[in-house]
C-alpha positions in Angstrom: -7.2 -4.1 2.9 -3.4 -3.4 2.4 -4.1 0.4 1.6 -6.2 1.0 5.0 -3.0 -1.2 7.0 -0.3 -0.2 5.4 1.3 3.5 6.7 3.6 5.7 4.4 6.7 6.3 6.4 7.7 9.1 3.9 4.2 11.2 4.4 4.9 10.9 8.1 8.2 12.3 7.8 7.2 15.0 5.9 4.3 15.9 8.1 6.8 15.9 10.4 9.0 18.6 8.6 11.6 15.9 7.5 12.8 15.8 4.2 12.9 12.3 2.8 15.4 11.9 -0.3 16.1 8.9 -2.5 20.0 7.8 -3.2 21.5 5.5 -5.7 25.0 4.8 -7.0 24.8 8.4 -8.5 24.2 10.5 -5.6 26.4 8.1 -3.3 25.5 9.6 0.3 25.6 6.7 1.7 28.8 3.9 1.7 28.1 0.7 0.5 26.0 -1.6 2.7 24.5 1.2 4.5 20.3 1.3 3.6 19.8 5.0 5.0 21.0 7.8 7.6 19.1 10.6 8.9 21.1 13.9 8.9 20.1 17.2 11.4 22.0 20.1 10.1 21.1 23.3 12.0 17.1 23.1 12.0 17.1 20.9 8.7 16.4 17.2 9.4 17.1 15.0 6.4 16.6 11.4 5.9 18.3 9.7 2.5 17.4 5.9 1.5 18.7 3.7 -0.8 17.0 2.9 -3.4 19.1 0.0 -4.5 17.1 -1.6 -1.3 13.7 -3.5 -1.8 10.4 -1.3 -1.5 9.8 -3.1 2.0 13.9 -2.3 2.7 13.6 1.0 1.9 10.3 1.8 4.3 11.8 0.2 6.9 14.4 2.2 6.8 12.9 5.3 6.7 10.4 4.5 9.3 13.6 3.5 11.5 15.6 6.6 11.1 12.0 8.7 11.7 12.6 6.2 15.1 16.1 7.6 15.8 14.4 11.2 15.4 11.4 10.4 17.4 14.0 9.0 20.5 15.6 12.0 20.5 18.7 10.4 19.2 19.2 13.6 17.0 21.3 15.6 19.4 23.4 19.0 18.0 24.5 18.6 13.8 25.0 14.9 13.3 24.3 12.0 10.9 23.1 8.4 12.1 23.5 5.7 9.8 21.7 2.4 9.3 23.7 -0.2 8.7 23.7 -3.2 6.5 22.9 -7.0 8.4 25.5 -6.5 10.5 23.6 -3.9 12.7 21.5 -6.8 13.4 24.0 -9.2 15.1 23.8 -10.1 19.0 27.2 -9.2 19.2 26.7 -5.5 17.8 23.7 -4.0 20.2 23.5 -1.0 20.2 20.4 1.0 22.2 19.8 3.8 20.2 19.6 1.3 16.9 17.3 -1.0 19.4 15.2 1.9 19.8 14.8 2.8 16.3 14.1 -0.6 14.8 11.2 -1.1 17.8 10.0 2.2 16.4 9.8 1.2 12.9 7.7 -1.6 13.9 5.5 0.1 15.6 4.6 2.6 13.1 4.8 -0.4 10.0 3.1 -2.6 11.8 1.1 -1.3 15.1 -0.4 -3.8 17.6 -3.8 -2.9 17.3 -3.9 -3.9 13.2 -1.6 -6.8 13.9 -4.1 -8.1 16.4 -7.2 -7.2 14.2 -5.7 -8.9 11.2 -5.5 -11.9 13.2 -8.6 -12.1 15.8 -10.9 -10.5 13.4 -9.6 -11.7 9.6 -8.6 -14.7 10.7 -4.8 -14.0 9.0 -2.2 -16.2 9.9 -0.1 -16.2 7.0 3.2 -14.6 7.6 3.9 -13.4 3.9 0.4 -12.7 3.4 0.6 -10.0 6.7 3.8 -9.0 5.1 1.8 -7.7 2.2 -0.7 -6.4 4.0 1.7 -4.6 5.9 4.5 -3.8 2.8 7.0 -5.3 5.3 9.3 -8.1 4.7 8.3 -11.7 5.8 11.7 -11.5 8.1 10.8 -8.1 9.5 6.7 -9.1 10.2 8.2 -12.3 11.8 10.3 -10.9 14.1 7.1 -7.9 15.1 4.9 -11.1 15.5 7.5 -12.6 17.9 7.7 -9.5 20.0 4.1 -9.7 20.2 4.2 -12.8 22.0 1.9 -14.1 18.2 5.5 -16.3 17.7 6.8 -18.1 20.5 9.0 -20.7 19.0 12.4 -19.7 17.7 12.6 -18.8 13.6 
């Protein structure tokens, strides 16, 4: 089931025209703690990951800086970055990083197979959607809250 649920965040990119690069200690575009940026240079769009990140990490965070494109965050040359936890703080909201997360989630994890998996397969379990999604548990909890699937606090 997992191949026909889960989406590849770096095909979509690249049917998208975006360039989707891998970065470790070696190649260090990014500063420590940050787990991606997305970089528009002229007409080039570039997104870089770290691969020093989980699998389910790093797809996040190419699907979220493919949000911060697909918002229209991208305007003139520049470079956003995704942060480390801290982005995630109450303290530290920021609307454009709102916007790219919910987009993420979206495209990992769309409604319709979140509901299907549940009305139709009968799947409750949050790790096991997590799998079947290649998400974290943490991430799938948090799209099964916003859902309204969650309603107690985690």
């Amino acid at each position: 089931m997992s191949s026909t649920f889960s989406v590849d965040p770096i095909a979509k990119a690249n049917e998208l025209g975006i360039l989707v690069q891998a970065d470790d200690i070696y190649s260090p575009m990014l500063d420590s703690g940050e787990s991606g940026m997305i970089i528009k240079d002229g007409d080039t769009i570039s997104i870089y990951y770290s691969i020093n990140e989980s699998i389910e990490r790093q797809r996040f965070t190419i699907a979220h800086e493919l949000g911060h494109y697909a918002s229209g965050h991208l305007v003139g040359n520049t470079t956003m970055f995704r942060d480390s936890t801290k982005s995630y703080s109450r303290d530290n909201y920021d609307i454009q990083e709102y916007e790219a997360n919910n987009y993420a989630a979206e495209l990992l994890m769309p409604k319709y197979k979140v509901d299907f998996i549940i009305e139709q397969e009968g799947i409750s379990d949050i790790r096991e959607m997590a799998q079947i999604f290649k998400v974290s548990p943490t991430a799938m909890m948090i799209r099964l809250k916003n859902l309204g699937w969650v309603k107690n606090d985690y």
